[in-house]
N, CA, C and O of each residue as an XYZ file, in Angstrom:
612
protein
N     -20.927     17.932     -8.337
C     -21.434     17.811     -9.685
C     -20.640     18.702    -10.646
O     -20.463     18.522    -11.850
N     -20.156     19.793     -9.798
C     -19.377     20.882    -11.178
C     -17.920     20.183    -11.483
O     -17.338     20.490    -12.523
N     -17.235     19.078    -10.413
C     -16.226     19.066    -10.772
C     -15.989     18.184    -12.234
O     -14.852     18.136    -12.702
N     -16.949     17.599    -12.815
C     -17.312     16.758    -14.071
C     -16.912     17.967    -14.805
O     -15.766     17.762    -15.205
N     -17.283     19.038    -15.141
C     -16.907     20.575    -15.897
C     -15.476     20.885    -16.014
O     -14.813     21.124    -17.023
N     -14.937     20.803    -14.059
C     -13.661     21.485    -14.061
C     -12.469     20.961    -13.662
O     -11.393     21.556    -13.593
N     -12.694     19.867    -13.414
C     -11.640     18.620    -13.611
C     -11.565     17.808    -14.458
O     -12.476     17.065    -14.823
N     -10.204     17.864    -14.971
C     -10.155     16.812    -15.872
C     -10.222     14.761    -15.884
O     -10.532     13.840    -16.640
N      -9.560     15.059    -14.134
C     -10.294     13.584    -13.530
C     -11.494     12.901    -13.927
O     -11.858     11.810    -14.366
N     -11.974     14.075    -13.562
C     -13.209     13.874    -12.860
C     -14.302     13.768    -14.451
O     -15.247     12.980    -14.399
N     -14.115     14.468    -15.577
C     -13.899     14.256    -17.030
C     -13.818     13.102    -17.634
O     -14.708     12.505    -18.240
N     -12.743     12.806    -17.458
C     -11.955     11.090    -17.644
C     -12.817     10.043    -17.231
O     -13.136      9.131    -17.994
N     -13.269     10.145    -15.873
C     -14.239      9.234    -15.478
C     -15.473      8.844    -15.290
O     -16.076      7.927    -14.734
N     -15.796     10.275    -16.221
C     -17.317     10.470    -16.808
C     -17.688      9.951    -18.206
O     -18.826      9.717    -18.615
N     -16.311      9.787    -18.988
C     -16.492      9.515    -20.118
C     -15.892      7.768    -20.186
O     -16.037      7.012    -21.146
N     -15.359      7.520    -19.165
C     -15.373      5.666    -18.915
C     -16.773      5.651    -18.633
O     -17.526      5.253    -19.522
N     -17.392      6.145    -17.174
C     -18.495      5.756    -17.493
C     -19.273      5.676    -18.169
O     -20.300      5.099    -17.813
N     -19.177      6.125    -19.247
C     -20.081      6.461    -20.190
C     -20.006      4.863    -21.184
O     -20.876      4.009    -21.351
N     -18.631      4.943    -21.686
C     -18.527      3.565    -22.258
C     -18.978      2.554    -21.802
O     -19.847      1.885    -22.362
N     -18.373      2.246    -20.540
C     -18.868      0.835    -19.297
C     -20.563      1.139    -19.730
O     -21.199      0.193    -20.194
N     -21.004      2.017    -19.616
C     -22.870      1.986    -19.748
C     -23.431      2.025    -21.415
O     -24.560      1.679    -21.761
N     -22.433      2.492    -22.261
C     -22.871      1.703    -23.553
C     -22.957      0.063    -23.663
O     -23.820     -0.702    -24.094
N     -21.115     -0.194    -22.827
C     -21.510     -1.883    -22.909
C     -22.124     -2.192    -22.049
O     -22.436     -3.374    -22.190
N     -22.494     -1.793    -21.203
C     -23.822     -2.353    -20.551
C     -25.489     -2.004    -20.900
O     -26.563     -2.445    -20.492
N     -25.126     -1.115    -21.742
C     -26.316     -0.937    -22.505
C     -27.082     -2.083    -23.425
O     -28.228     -2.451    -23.682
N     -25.495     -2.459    -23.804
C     -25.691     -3.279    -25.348
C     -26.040     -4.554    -24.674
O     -26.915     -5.328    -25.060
N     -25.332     -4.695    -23.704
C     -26.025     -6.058    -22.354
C     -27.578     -6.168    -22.489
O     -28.350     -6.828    -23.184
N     -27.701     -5.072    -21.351
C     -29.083     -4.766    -21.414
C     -30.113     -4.678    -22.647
O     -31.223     -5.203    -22.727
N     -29.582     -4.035    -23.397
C     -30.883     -4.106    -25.105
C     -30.750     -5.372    -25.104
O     -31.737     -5.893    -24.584
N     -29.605     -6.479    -25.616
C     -29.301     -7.691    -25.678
C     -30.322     -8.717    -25.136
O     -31.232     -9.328    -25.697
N     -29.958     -8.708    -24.109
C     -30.624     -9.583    -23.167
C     -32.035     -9.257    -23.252
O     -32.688    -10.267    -23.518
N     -32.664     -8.326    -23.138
C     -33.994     -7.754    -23.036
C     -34.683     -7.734    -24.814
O     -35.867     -7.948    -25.075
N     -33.665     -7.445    -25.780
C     -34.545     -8.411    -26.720
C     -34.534     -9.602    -27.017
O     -35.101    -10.092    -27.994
N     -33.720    -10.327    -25.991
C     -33.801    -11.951    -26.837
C     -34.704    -12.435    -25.695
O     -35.408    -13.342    -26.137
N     -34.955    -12.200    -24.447
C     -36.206    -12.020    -23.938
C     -37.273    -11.965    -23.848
O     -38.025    -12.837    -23.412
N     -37.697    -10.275    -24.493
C     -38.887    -10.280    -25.063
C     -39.577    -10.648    -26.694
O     -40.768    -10.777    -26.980
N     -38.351    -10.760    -27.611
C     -38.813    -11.028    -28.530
C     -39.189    -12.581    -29.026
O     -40.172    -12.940    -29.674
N     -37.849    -13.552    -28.398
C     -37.798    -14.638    -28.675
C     -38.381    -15.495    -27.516
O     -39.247    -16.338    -27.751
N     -37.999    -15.321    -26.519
C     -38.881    -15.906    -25.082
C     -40.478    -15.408    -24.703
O     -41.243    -16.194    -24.146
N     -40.819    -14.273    -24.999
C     -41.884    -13.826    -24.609
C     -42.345    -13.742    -23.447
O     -43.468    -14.066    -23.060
N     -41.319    -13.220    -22.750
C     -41.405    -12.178    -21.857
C     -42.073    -10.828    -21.846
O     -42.122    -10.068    -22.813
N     -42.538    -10.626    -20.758
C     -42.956     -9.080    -20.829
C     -42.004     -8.094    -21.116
O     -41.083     -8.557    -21.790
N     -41.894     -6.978    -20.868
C     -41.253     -5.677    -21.473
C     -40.450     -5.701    -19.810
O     -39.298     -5.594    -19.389
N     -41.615     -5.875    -19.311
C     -41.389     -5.444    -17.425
C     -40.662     -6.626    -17.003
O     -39.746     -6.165    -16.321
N     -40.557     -7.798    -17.019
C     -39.741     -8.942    -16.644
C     -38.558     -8.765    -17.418
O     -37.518     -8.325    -16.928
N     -38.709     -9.160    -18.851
C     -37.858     -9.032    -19.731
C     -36.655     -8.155    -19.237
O     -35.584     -8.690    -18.952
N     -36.904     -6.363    -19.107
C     -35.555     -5.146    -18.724
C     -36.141     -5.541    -17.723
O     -37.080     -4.755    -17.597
N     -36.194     -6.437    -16.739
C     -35.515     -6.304    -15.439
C     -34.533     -7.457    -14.714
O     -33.962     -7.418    -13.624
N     -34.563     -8.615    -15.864
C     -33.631     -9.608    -16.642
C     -32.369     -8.763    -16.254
O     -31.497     -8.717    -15.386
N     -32.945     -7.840    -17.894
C     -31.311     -7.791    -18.470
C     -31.037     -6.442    -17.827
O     -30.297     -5.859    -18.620
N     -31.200     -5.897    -17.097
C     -31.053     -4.506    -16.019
C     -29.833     -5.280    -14.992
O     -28.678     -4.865    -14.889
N     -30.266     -6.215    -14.441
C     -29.386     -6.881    -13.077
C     -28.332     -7.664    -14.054
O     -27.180     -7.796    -13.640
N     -28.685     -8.184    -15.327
C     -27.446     -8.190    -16.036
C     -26.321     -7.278    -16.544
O     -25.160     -7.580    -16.817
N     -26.835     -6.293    -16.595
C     -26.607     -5.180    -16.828
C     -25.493     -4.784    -15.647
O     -24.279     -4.987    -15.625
N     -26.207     -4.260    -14.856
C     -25.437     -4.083    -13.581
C     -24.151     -5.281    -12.907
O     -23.349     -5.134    -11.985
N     -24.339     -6.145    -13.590
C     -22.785     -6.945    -13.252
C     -21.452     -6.531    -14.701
O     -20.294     -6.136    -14.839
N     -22.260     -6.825    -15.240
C     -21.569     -5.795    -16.109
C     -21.131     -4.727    -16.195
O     -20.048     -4.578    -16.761
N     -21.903     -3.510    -15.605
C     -21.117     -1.893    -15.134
C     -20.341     -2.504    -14.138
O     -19.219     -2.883    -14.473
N     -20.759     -2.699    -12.827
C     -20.193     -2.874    -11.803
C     -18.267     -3.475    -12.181
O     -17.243     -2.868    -11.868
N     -18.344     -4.360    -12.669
C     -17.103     -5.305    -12.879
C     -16.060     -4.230    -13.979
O     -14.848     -4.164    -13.777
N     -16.656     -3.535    -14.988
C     -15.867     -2.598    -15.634
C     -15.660     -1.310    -14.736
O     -14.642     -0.629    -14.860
N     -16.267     -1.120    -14.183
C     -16.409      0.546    -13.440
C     -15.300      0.213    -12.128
O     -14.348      0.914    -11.787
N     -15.651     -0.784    -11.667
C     -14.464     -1.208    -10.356
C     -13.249     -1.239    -11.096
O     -12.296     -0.577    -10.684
N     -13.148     -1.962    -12.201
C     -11.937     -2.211    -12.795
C     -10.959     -0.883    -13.745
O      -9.780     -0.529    -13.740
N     -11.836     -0.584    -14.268
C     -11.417      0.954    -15.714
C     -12.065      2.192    -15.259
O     -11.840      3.170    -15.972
N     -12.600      2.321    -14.532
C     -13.537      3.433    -14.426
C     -12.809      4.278    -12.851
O     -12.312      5.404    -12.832
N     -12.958      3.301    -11.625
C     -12.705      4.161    -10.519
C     -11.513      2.819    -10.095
O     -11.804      2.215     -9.063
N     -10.420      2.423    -10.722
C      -9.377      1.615    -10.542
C      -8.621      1.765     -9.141
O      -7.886      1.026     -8.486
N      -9.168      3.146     -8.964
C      -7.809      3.450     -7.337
C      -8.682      3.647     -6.068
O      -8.254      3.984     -4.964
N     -10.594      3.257     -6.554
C     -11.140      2.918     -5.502
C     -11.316      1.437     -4.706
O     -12.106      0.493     -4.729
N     -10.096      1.821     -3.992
C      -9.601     -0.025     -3.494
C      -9.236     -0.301     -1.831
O      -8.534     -1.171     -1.315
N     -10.245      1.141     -1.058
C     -10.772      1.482      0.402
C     -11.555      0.331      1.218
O     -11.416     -0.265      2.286
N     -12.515      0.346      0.060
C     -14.066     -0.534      0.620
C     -13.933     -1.983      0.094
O     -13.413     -2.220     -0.996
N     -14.297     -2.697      0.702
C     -14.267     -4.108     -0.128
C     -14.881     -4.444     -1.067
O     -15.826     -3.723     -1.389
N     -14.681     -5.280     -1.621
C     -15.427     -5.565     -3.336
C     -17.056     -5.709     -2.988
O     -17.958     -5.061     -3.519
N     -17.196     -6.762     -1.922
C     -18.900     -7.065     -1.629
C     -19.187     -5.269     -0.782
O     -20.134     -4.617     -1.223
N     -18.591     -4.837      0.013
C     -19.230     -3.629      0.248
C     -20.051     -2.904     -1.051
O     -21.258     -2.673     -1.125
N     -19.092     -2.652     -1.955
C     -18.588     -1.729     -3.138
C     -19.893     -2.203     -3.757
O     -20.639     -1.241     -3.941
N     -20.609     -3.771     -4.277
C     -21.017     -4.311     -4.716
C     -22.768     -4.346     -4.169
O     -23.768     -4.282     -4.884
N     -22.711     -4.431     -3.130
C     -24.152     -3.722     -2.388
C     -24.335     -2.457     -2.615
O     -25.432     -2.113     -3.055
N     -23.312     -1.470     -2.372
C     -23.542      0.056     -2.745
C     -23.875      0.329     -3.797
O     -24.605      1.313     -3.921
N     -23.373     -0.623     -5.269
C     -23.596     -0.085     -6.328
C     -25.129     -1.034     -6.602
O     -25.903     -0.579     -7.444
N     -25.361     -1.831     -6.152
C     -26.321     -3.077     -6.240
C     -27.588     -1.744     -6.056
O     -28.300     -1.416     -7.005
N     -27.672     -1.191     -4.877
C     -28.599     -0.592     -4.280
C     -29.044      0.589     -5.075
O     -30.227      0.581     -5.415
N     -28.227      1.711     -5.471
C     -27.875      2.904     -6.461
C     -28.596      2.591     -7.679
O     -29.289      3.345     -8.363
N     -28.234      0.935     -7.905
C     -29.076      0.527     -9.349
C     -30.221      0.136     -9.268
O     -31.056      0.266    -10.164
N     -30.378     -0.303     -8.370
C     -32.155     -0.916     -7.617
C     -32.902      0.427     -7.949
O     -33.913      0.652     -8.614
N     -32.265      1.031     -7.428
C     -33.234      3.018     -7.219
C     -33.655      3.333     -8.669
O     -34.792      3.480     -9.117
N     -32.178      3.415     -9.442
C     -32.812      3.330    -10.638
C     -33.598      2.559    -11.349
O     -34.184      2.887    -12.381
N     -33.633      1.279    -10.688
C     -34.923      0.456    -11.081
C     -35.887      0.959    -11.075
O     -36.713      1.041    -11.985
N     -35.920      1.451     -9.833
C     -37.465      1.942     -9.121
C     -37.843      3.149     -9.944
O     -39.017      3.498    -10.067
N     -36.241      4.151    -10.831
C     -36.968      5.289    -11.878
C     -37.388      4.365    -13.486
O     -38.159      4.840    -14.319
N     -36.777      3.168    -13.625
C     -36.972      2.455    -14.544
C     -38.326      1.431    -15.134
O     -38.717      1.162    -16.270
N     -38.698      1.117    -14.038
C     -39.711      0.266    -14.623
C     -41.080      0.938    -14.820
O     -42.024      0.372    -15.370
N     -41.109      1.934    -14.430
C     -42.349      3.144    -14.306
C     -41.975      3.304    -15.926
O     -42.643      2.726    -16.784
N     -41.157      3.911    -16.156
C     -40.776      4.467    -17.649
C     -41.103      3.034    -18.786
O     -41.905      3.176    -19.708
N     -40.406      1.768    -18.569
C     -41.043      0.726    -19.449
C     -42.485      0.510    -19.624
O     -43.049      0.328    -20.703
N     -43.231      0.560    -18.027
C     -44.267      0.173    -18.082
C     -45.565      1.200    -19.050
O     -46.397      0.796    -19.863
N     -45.320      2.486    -18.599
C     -45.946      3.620    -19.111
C     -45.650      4.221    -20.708
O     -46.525      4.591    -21.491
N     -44.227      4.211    -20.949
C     -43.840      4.737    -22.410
C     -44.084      3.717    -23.353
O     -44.759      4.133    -24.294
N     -43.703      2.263    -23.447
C     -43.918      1.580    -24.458
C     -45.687      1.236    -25.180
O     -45.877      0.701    -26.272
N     -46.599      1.631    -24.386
C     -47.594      1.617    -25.218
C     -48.352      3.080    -25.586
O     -49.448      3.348    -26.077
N     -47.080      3.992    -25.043
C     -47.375      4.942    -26.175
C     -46.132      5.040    -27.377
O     -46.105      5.351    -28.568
N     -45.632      4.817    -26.867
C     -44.373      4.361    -27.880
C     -44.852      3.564    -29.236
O     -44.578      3.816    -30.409
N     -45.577      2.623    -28.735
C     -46.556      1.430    -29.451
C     -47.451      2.397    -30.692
O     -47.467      2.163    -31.901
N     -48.036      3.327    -30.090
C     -49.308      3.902    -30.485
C     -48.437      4.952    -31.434
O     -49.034      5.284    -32.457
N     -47.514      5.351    -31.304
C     -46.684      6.446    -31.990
C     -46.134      5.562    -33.376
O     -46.522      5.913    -34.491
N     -45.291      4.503    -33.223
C     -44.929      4.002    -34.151
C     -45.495      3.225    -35.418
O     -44.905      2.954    -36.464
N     -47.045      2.891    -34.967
C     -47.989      1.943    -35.405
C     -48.266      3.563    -36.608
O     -48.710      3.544    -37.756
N     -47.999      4.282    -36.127
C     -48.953      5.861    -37.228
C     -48.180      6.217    -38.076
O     -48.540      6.705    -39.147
N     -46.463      5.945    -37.582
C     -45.147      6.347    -38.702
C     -44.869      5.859    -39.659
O     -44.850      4.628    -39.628
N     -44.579      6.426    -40.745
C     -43.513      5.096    -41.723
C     -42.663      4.710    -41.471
O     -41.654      5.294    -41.076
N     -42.910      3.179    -41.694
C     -41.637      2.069    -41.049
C     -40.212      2.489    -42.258
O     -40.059      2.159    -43.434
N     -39.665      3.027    -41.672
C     -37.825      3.464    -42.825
C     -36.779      3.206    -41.590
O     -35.727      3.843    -41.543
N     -37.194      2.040    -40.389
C     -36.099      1.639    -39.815
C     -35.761     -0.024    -40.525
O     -35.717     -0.990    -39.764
N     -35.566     -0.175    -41.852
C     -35.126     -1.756    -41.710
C     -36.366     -2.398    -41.500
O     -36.440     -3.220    -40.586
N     -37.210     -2.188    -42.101
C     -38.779     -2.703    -41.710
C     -38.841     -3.594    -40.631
O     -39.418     -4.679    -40.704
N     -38.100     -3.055    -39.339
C     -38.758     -3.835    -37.939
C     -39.489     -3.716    -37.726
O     -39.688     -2.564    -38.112
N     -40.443     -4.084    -37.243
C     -42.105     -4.463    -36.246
C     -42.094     -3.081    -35.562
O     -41.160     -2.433    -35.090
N     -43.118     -2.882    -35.632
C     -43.753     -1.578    -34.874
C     -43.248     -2.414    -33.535
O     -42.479     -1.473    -33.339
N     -43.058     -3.022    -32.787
C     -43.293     -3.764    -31.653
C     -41.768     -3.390    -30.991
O     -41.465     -2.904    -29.901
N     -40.837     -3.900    -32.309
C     -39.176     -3.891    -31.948
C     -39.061     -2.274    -31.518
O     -38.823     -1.773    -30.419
N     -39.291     -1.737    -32.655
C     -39.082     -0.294    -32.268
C     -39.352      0.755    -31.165
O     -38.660      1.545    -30.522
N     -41.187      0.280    -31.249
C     -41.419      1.069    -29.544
C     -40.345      0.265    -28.032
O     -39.997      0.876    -27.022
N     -40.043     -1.233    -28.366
C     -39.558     -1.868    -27.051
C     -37.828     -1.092    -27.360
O     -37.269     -0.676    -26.346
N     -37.213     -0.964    -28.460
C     -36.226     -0.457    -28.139
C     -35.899      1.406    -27.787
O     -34.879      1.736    -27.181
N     -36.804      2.323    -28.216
C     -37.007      3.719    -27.848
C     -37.605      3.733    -26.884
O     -37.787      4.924    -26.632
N     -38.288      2.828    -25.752
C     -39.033      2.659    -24.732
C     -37.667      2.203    -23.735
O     -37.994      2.426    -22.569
N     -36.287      1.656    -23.800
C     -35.415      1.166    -23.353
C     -34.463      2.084    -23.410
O     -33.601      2.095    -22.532
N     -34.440      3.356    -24.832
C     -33.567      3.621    -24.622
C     -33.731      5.219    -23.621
O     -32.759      5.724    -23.060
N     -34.809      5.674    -23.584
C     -35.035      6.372    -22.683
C     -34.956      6.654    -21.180
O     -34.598      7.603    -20.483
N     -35.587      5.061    -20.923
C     -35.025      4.634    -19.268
C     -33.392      4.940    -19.027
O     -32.902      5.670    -18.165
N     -32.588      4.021    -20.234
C     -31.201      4.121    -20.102
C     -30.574      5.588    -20.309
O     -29.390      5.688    -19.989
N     -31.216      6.742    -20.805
C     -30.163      7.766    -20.809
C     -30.748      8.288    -19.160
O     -29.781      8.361    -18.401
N     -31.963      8.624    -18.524
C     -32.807      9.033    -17.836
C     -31.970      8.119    -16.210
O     -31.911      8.634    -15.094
N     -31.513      6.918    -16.533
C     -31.287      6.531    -15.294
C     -29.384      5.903    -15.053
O     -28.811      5.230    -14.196
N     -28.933      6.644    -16.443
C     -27.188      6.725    -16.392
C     -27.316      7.841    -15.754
O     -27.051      7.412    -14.631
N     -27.558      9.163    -15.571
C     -27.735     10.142    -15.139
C     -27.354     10.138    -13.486
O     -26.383     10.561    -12.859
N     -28.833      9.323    -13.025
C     -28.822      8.789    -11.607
C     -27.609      8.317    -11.159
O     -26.759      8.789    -10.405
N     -27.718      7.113    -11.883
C     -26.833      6.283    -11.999
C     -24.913      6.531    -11.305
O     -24.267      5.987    -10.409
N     -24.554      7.866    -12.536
C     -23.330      8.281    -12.369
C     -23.107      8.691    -10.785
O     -22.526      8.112     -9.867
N     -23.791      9.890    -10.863
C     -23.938     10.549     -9.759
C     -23.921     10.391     -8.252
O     -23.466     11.133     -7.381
N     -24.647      9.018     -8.168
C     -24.833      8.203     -6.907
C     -23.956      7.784     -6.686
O     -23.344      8.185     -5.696
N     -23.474      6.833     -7.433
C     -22.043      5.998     -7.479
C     -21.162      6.903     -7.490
O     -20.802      7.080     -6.327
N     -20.628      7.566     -8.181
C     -19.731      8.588     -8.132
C     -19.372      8.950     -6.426
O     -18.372      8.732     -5.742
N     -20.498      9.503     -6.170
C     -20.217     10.185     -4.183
C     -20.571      9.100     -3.265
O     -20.067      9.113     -2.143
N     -21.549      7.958     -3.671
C     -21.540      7.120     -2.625
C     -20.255      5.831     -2.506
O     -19.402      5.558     -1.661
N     -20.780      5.079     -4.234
C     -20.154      3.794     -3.862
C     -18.752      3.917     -4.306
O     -17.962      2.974     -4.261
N     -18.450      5.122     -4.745
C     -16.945      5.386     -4.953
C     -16.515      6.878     -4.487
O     -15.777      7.642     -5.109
N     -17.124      7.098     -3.303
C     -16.486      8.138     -2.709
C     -15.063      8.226     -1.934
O     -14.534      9.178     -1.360
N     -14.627      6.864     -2.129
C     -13.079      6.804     -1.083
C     -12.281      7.535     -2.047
O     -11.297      7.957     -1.439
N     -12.235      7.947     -3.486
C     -11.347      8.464     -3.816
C     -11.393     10.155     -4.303
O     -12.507     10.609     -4.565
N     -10.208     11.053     -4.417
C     -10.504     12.534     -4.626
C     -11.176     12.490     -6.294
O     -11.546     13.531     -6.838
């Protein structure tokens, strides 16, 4: 974990990941509001849609720009390892949708609306999303980092 501090590698490929999980962020919000807003989907079906969308999306940039010279393990190995790493974070994720957005709900319904007068509704489902997502890039890095891309220094 310290070498993120004291390598500059290791730096470099903290801050790809970082991008790869904005655009997979923007996946994920994406998908999960045209989901829940326009399909009417739950919150809980809905991000778990666009989560596994999500995750083909990291996966395919992170193999490619992110850990490029991890090319040990095979793609479907590589692809279960990271499949699984993201499942986990599922498992820290859907607790957080299910539980924060109706207080999220209850918080925003009391504020003044000065976002672009979106719906109390948009707002708690997107600060309810974006919490999971900083809370489970975290995981996220870390796992992958030593598991599903440990073949390289």
């Amino acid at each position: 974990m310290t070498a993120i501090f004291t390598k500059p590698q290791e730096r470099t490929r903290f801050m790809r990941f970082a991008v790869v999980g904005i655009i997979g962020a923007m996946v994920d919000f994406g998908v999960a509001n045209i989901l829940v807003h326009y399909f009417h989907f739950s919150l809980v079906v809905g991000g778990t849609v666009s989560f596994i969308c999500a995750i083909l999306s990291n996966f395919t940039w992170n193999r490619v720009w992110t850990y490029p010279d991890s090319r040990s393990k095979p793609v479907t190995r590589q692809l279960m390892e990271f499949t699984i790493v993201s499942l986990a974070g599922l498992l820290i994720r859907v607790p957080i949708l299910a539980f924060v957005e109706p207080i999220a709900l209850r918080l925003f319904e009391h504020l003044p609306n000065v976002f672009l007068h979106l719906s109390d509704e948009v707002l708690a489902t997107n600060f309810t999303l974006a919490i999971a997502v900083i809370i489970v890039m975290f995981w996220n890095f870390f796992a992958n980092r030593y598991w599903t891309y440990s073949d390289i220094e």
